[in-house]
N, C-alpha and C positions, 0 to 999 in steps of 0.2 A: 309426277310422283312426289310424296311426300317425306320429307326425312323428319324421325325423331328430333326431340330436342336433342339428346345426347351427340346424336352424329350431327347435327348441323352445329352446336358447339365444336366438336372436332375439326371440322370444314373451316369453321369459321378462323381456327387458332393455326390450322396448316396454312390457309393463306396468309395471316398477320405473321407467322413464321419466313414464309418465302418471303414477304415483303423485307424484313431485315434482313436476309440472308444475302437478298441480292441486293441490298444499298451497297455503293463503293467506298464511302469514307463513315468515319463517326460523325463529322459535322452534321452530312446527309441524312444520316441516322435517326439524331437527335434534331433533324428540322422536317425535311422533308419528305422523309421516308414515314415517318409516326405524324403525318401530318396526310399521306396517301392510304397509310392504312384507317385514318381516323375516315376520310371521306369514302373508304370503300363501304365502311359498316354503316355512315351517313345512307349511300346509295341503295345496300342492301336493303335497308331500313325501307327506304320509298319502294322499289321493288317489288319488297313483300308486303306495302302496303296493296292488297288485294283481297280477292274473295278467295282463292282456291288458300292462301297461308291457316284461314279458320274454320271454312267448313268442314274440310277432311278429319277436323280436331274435336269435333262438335257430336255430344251426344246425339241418338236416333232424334231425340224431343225437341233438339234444337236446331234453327236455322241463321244464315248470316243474311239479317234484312237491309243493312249498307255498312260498304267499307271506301272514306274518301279521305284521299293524300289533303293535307292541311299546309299550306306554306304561312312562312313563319308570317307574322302580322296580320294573320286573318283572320277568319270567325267563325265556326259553326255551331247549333244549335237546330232546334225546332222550333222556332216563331210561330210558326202558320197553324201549328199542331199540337203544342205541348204545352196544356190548360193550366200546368202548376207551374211552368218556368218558361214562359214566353221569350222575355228576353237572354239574346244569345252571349258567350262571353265573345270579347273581342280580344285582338292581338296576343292571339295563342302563338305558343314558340311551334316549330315546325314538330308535325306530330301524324301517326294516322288516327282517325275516326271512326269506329266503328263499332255496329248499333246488332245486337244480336236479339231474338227472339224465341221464346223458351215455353211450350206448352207445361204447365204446372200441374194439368189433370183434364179429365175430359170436358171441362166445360172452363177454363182458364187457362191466362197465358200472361206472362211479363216479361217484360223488355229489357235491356240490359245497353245501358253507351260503355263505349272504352276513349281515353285519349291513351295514346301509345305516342311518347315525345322521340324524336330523335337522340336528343343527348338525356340518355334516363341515365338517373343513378341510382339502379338496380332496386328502387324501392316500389312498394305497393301500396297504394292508399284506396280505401275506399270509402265514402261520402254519404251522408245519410241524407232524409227527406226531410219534410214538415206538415204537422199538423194530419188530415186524413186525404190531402191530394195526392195527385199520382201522375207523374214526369219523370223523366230523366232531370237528375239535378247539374243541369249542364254550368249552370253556374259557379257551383261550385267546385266542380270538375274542373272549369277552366282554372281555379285558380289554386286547384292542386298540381294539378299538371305544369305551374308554372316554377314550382320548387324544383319541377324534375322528377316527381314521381310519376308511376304510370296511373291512371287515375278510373277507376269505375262507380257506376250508380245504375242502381235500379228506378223504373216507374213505378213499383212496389205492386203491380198487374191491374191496373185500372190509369184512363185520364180523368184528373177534375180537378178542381182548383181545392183547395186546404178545407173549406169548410163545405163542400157538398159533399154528403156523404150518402144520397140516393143508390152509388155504383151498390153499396153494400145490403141492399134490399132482397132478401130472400137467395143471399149470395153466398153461401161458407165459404164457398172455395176461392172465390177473389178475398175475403176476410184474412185467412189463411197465410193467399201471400201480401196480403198487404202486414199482418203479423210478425210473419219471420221467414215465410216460405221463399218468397222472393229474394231477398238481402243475401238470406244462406246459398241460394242459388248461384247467386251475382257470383259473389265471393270465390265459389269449389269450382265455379264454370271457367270463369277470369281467369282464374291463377293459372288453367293448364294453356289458356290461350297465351297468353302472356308469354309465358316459359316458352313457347314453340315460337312465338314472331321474334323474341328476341335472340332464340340457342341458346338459353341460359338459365339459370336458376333464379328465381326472385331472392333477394338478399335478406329483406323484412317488410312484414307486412303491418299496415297500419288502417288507425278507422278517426274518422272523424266525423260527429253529424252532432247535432242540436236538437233541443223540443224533441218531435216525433222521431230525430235524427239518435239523439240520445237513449232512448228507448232502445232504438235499432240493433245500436250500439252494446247493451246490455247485454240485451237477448242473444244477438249472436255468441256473444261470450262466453253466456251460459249453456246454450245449447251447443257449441262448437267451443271447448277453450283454446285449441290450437290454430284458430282461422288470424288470428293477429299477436305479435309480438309490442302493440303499443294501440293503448286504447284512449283516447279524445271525447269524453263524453257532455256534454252540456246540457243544462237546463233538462235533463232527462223527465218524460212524461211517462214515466215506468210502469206507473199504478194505473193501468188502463184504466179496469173496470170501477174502481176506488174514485178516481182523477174526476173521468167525463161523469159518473153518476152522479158526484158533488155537485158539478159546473148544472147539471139538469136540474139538482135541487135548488140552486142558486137563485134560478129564477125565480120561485118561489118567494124569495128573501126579498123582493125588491119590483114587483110584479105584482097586479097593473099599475101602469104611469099612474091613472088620478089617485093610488093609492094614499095616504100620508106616509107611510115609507119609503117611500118612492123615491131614490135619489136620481137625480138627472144626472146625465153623462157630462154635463158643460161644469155640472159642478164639482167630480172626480177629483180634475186638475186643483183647484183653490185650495180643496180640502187637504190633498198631499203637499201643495207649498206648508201648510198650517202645521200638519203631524211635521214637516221637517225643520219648522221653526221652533218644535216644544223639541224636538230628540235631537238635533244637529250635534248639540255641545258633549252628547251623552261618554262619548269617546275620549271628552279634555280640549276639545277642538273644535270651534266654531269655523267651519269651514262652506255650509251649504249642502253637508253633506251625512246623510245617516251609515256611521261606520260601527254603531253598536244597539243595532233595534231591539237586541234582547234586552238591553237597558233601558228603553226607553218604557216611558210612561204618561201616558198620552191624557190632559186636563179636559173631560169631556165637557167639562159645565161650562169651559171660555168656547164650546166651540159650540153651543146653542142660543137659539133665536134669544131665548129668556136664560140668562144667566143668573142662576142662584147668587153665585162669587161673585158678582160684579160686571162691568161693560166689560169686551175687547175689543178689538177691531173685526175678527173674524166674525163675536158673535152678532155684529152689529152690518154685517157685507149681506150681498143679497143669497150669500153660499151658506149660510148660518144654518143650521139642523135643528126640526126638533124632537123629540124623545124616540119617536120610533125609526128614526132615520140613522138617530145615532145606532137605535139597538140592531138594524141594518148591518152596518157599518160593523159592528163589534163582530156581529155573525162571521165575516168574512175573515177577522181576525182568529176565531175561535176552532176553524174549519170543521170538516164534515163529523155531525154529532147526531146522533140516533135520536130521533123522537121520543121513543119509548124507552130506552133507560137512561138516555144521557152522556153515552160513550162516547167517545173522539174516537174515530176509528181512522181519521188523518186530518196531518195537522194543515192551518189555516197560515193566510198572506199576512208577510212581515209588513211593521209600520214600514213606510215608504213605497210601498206597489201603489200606493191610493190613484195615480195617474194614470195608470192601464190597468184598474181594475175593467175600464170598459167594454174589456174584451170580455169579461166573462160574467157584466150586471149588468149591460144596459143593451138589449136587441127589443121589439114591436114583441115578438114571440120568446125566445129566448135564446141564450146562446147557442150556434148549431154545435160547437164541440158538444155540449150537455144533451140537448132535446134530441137530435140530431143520432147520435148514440144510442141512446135509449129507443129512439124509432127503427132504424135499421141495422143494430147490430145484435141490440138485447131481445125487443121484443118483436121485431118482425112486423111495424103494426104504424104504417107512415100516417097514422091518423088520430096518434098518441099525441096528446098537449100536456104543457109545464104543467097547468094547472091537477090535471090528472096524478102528481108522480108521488110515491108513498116510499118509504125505505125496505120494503118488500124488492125494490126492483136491483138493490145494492146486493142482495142475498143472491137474485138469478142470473146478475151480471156474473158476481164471484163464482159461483157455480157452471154457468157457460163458460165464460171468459171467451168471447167468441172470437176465431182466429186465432187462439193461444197466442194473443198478444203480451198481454199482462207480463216485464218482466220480474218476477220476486225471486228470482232466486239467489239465496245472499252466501251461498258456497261456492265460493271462486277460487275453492283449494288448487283443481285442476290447473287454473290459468296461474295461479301464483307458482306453481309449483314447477310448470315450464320457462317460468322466467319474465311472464308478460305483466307488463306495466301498466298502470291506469292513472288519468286523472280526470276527474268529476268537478267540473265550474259552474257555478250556480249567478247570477245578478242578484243583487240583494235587495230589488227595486222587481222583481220578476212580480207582472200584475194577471198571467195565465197559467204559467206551473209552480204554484208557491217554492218560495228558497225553501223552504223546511222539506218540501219532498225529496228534494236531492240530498239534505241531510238525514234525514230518515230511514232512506237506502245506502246509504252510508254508517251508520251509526248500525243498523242490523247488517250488513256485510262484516263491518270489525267483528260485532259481538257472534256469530254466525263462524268464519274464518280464523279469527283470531284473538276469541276467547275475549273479543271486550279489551284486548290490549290495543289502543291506537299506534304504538309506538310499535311495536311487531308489523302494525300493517300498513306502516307507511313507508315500508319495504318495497311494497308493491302497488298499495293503492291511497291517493290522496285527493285532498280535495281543499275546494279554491272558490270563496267566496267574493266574490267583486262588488262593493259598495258604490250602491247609487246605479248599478245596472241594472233593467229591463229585460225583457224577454231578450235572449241572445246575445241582443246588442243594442248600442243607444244609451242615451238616459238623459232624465228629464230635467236635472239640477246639476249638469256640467261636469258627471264624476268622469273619470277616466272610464275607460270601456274597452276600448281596443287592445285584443293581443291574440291575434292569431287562432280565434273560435270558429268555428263552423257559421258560414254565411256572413259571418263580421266583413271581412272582404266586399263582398259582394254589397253592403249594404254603405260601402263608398264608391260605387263605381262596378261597374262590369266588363273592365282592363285592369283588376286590382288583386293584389297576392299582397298573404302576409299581412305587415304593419308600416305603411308606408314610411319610406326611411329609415326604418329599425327592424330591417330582416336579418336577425339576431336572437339568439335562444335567450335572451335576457329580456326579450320584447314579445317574442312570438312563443305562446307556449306549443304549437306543434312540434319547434324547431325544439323547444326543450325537453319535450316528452320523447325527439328520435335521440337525442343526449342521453338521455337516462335509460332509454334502450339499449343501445349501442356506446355509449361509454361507462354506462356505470352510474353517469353524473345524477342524482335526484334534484327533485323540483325542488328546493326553499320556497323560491318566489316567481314572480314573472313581472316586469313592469307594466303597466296596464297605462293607456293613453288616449287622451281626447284631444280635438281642435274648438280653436272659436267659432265656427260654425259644425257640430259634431260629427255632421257624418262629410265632410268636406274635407280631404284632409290637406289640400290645398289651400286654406284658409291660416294654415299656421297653428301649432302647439298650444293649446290652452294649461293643458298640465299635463303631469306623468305621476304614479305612485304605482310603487309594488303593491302587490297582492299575492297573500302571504299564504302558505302551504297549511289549516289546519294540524295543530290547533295554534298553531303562531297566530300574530294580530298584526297589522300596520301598525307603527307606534311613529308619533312624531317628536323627534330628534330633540326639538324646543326649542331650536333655533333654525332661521334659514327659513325661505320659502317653500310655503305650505303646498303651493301648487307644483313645488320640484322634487322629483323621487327620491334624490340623495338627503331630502329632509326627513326621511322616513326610515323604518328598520324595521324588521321582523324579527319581533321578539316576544313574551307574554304567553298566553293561549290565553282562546276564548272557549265559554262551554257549548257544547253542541246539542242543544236539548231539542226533540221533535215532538216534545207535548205543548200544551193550546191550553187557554182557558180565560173570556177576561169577563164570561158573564156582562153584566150589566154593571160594574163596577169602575174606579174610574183608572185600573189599568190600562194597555195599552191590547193589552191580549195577544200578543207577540209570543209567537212559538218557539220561540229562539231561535240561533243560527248557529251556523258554523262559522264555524268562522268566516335597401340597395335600390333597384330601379322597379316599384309597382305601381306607378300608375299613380294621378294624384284622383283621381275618380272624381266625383262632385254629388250635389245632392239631389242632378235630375234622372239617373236611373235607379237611386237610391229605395224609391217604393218598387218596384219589382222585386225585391228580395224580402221584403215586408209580406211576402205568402207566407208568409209561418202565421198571421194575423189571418183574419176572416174579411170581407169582402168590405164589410162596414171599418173596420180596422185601421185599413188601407185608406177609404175615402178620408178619416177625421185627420190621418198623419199628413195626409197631403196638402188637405185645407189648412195645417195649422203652419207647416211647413212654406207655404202662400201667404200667412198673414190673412186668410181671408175669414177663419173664428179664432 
């Protein structure tokens, strides 16, 4: 038989009662008594690691598909199984494991992991996905789990890896939970499992995920504002139907290869060294590094074949452009604009993404987030091509919005009003969900919530722009990067939590975001960190600099080492603008912006956490990561 949470709470506190009662001395007491009751809840803990502790808990729709005791330094995952996160995490603290399964509706079903640690501290985290694959995010589970919270994730009700997106072919109902049906699910399911394996109430609950994770993130918010008391949002892909239909138009931009528009993927890279040799200084600071793109203004004439102005070096390399290449090149800056009147209906990539633009201009067909979408989500029709795509399908998108993914809803009165916290980080180098979208959801949440007042709303919700980061994590000019984001971790190693070395809420912003929940404390800043080899972090410190709370800025000191954080301050504000426009002129067309012991990991499990990228993605990072292009 099964006891309530409440009665096994009871149970639990008569016996930690008796255990004091009968020590003989205080010494005892205070050693070895509080040291037997600590191993009896250790004990219970394995005990109930079993099937009968969740099934009897478990609605009619759901079943418990594995529950396995975890000792401390082991591993588990789905390798053999699980298309979006193959590799497993390693040296998990002692924990149980367990994988539930959840019918969604009569022709779907998603899955659901738990890690349940030994020594929890009463917290809840839950983990988001990426991109449109579908796994358990064991990875980043593992390296929740290792702060001590109790840790869940859904497979969002399909497997495949990030850019296959065939599961969604004539499919609503796996659409659905791949939307928000599954994440909400995770979350209402968890929490009552939780409560019953431990006797006890969950303390607070938190979210953290990136890219598609980010998204998740939202949605649940909006549709649930009481499922979290602290919200971890990153690089959010919010604008479903807006996002993927641009990425489909894109192709177009740059599509076919023999076209003379045509920018090749090898020359990406040259071109964004170039844009951050004219912008680097734009800040005061010649560092390597773009910390003010909205400033920048980018000399298109030094960076064609035929230079009006005169020779340069770039326009004279074999990466040089010319005219339609440039006007390429601008498009992406300009973001998605209607044929027929000319509207921005979202805005376009900051100067400095130009090195992972290739995630979303350079595929044989085009990019699957774009085509891919538009085939199996919009229009049901896997035999749709780039070259087919007209802005008629941006209208059907927005009207399906299939799977009520899309999150827009920028009334977060509810979650502000219960007390829950957010913060939104963006890479200011992001070359797949433009930095301006995550300000743009930002900038309509203020004006939405709180009347256009930012200072009212950074009460509750702020946001965190990181210079010289990439998609999530990374970056391709040495900027600081790391601080405790969603799959950051994981993208040093797969034994790795946190910021190695600096598992500290001045280093990690999760650990800051449970601070400002639970103590009141608000974000300012977060120190953000990279090594001489970046995603190594056993390689040694390359630099540190905060990264400042909108609308503050990094500001450096003017004296003291550039590459040391204590040389920096938050102070200033930057403007947050999310309109676009650089036409064919010699703008930049810059949408403005906004502003202990973890493992020292290394850079050979490092592309496994690279699924947030598309298949070709993965191949170019590895190669380059090899030295072999």
């Amino acid at each position: 038989m099964r006891c309530s949470g409440s009665l096994q709470l009871s149970i639990n506190l008569a016996v930690v009662v008796t255990l004091l009662l009968t020590a003989p001395t205080t010494a005892q007491v205070n050693g070895d008594t509080f040291a037997a009751a600590n191993n009896w809840f250790k004990n219970r803990r394995q005990t109930s690691c079993n099937e009968d502790t969740f099934a009897d808990v478990l609605p009619s729709s759901a079943s418990v598909e594995k529950v396995e005791y975890v000792s401390a330094g082991s591993t588990f995952g789905e390798a053999l199984t699980d298309l979006m996160y193959p590799i497993s995490p390693t040296n998990l603290p002692e924990l149980c494991a367990v994988i539930i399964s959840v019918k969604s509706s009569l022709v779907s079903t998603y899955r659901f992991g738990m890690f349940l640690p030994v020594e929890w501290n009463g917290r809840f985290l839950t983990v988001g996905n990426g991109g449109f694959g579908g796994g358990i995010n064991w990875l980043d589970m593992g390296a929740g789990v290792r702060y001590g919270f109790a840790v869940v994730s859904t497979d969002t009700g399909h497997n495949s890896t990030t850019a296959d997106l065939q599961w969604a072919y004539n499919q609503p109902e796996r659409r659905t939970d791949w939307g928000y049906r599954a994440l909400h699910g995770t979350v209402q399911t968890s929490k009552s499992l939780i409560t019953t394996y431990y006797g006890k109430p969950i303390n607070k609950s938190y979210y953290s995920g990136c890219s598609t994770g980010g998204r998740q993130g939202l949605k649940e918010v909006q549709i649930s504002p009481d499922s979290f008391d602290g919200v971890l949002v990153g690089a959010p892909a919010w604008y479903t139907d807006h996002l993927n239909t641009w990425v489909g138009k894109i192709a177009t931009y740059n599509w076919p290869a023999d076209d003379s528009k045509h920018i090749p993927w090898e020359s990406l890279e040259p071109i964004g060294a170039e844009v951050v040799k004219q912008c680097d200084s734009a800040d005061g600071v010649t560092d390597g590094i773009i910390s003010s793109p909205e400033l920048c203004n980018i000399n298109w004439d030094s960076m064609k074949c035929t230079n009006n102005g005169g020779r340069s070096d770039f326009s004279e390399s074999t990466n040089c452009m010319n005219d339609e290449q440039v006007t390429t090149l601008q498009k992406m800056y300009d973001g998605f604009v209607l044929d027929s009147t000319g509207e921005q209906v979202m805005p376009g990539y900051l100067p400095g993404s130009e090195a992972q633009l290739y995630t979303v201009l350079n595929y044989s067909d085009a990019s699957p987030y774009g085509v891919g979408y538009i085939r199996y989500f919009v229009l049901n029709d896997p035999m749709f091509m780039a070259e087919q795509y007209n802005d008629s399908i941006l209208q059907l998108a927005t009207t399906l919005d299939p799977g009520n993914s899309t999150a827009d809803d920028y009334n977060l009165t509810s979650f502000r009003d219960r007390g829950g916290k957010m913060l939104l980080y963006h890479g200011g180098a992001d070359g797949l969900v433009p930095t301006t979208a995550g300000s743009l959801y930002y900038n309509r949440t203020v004006q939405t919530t709180s009347g256009g007042n930012v200072t009212e709303a950074r009460d509750f919700f702020r946001r965190l722009e990181i210079p010289g980061m990439q998609h999530c994590w990374n970056t391709p000019v040495d900027a600081p990067w790391a601080m405790g984001g969603a799959s950051q971790a994981a993208a040093l190693g797969n034994d790795t939590y946190s910021v190695p070395g600096y598992t500290d809420a001045a280093h990690d912003v999760l650990l800051a975001l449970v601070d400002w929940v639970e103590k009141g404390e608000p974000v300012d800043q977060v120190i953000a960190t990279t090594w001489k080899t970046s995603t190594d972090a056993s390689s040694g410190v390359l630099k540190q600099r905060p990264v400042c709370a909108y609308p503050d800025t990094a500001t450096y000191n003017g004296s003291g080492n550039v590459d040391d954080a204590a040389s920096w301050s938050c102070g200033g504000s930057k403007s947050s603008s999310s309109g676009s426009g650089s036409g064919s002129g010699s703008g930049s067309g810059s949408s403005g912006s906004g502003g202990g012991d973890n493992g020292s990991g290394g850079t050979s499990e490092s592309a496994a956490s690279m699924t947030y990228m598309n298949p070709f993605s993965v191949i170019v990072d590895v190669f380059k990561a090899l030295d072999i292009i």
